[in-house]
N, C-alpha and C positions, 0 to 999 in steps of 0.2 A: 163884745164878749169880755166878759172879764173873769180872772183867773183868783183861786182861792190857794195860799200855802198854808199845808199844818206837817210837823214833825212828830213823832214820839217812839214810844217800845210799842211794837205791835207783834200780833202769833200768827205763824203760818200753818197753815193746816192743809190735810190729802183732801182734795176736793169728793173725793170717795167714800176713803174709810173715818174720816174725821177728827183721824188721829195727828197729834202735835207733829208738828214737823223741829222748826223751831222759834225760837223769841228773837227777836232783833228789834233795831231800829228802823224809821222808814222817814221820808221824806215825799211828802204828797201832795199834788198839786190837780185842783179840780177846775172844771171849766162850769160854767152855766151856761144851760142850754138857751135856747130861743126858738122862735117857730119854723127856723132854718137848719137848725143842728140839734141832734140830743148833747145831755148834760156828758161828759168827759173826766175821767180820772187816771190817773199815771202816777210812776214818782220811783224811788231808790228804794230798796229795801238792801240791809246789812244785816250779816249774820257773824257770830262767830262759829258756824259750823257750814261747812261746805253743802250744798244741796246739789244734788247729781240732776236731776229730772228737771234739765232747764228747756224753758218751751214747753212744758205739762203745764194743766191749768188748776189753782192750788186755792182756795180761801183765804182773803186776809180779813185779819180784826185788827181796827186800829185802836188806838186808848180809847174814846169817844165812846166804844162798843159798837160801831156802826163797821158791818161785814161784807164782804163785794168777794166774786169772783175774780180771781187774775191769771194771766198771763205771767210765768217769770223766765226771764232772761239771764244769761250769766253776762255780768258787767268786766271791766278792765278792773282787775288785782294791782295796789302800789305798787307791789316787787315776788317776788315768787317767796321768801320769805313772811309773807303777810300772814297775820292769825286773824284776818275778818274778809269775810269775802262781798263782795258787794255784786247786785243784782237788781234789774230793771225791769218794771213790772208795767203791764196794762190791765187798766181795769175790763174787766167783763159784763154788760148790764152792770145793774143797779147798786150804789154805796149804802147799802139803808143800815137800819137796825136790827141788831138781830133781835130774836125772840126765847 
């Protein structure tokens, strides 16, 4: 199995109503499947806005344009003074393209 890393700006969106949540950064790290496992994706996403609905399942888009389902988590904050909150995500099915 081997492991693919890409970073950039990507946008999070209500897996619902469609609408921006916010812009941040992310850090992503994909697996390649085999006849043993399906394909795998995860990784960090950073905001500078706090997002409340952690554990709801939200749309990301990464630079690429390529759009997945996720899972987001609230991560460990530097210091209670911090202005970016950080956030760990699973992907849900498929990274593809959007349309």
């Amino acid at each position: 199995m081997s492991l693919h890393f890409s970073n950039g700006t990507g946008l999070l969106y209500d897996k619902d109503s469609d609408q921006l949540i916010s812009q941040g950064s992310y850090q992503l790290i994909e697996s390649d499947g085999s006849i043993y496992t399906r394909k795998r994706w995860w990784g960090q996403y950073i905001s500078d806005k706090e997002i409340k609905a952690s554990g709801s399942i939200f749309l990301l888009q990464i630079e690429d344009g390529r759009k997945g389902e996720c899972i987001l988590f609230a991560g460990d904050e530097a210091n209670s003074k911090s202005t970016r909150f950080f956030y760990h995500f699973n992907g849900r099915g498929k990274l593809g393209n959007s349309k």
